[in-house]
N, C-alpha and C positions, 0 to 999 in steps of 0.2 A: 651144374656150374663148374668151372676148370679154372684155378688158379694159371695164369699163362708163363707165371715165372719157375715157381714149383709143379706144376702140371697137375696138382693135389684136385681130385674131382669130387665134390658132395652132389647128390642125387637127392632133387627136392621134388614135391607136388604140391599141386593147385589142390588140391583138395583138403580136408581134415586130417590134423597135424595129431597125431596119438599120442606121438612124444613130448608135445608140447603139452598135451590134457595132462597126459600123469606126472609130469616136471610136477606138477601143484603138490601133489601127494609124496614126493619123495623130493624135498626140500627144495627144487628146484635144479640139483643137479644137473639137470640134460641140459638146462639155459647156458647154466656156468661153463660147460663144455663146448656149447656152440660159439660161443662169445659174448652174451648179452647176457651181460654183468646186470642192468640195470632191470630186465625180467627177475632175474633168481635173487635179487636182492627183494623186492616186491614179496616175492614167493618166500622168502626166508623172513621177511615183517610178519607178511598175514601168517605165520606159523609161530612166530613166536608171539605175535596180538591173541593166539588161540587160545594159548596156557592162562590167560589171564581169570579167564571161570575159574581154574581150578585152586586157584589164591580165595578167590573171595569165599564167604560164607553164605552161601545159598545152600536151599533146601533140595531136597532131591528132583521135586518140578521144575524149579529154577534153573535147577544145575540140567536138565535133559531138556530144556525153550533153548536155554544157551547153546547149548552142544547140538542141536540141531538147525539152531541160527547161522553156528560157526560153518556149519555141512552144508548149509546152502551155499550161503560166501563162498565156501572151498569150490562147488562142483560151479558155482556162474563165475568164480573167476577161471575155474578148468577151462570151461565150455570158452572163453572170451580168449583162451590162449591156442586153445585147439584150432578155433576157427582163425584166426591172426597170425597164428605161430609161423606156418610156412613162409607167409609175406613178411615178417619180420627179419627172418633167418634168413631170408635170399636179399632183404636189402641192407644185413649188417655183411655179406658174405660182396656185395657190391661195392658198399662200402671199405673193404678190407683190399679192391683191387681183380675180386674173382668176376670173370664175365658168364653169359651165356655158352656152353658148347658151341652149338647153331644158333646162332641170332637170329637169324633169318627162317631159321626154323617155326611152324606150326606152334610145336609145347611152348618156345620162346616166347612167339609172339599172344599166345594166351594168356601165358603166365605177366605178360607188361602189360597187356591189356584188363585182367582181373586185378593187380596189384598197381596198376597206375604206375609204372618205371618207364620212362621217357627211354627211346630205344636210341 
């Protein structure tokens, strides 16, 4: 995608977004850089809803149900941003003014027709 006023090009895919799985595990960073505030905010809640085991007074079982409940949560909201991620990021980046290089292009027309973006 080519911002047409700055000429600024981000290079996205249809496929599984890696950057958006591991944003989950490293506070969400890579949201907050791409622009979507309201991903890395999510990601920066469920990080700090995690800490909350380690307040309470549970027992060593308690505390390793918890911490493996938390692991789940963490890798199915990974898995839910990995799969999402790219179609997000291309329609906060449409939002923002940037188009398709080739519109008319094959990738273009996949990527509107997987992600539902009216051409």
């Amino acid at each position: 995608m080519v911002n047409p006023t700055t000429k600024d090009i981000r290079s996205l895919t249809t496929e599984f977004d890696w950057g958006a799985f591991l944003s989950v595990f490293v506070f969400g960073i890579p949201h907050f850089l791409r622009g979507l505030h309201v991903h890395g905010g999510i990601i920066i809640a469920l990080n700090l809803f995690s800490l909350t085991p380690l307040m309470m007074p549970l027992d060593d079982k308690g505390l390793t149900v918890t911490l493996l409940a938390y692991l789940g949560l963490f890798v199915g909201v990974a898995v839910a941003f990995g799969v999402k991620g790219s179609e997000q990021y291309a329609k906060a980046l449409l939002a923002r003014g940037y188009l398709f290089q080739n519109p008319e292009g094959e990738l273009a027309q996949a990527a509107r027709s997987k992600w539902s973006i009216a051409a």
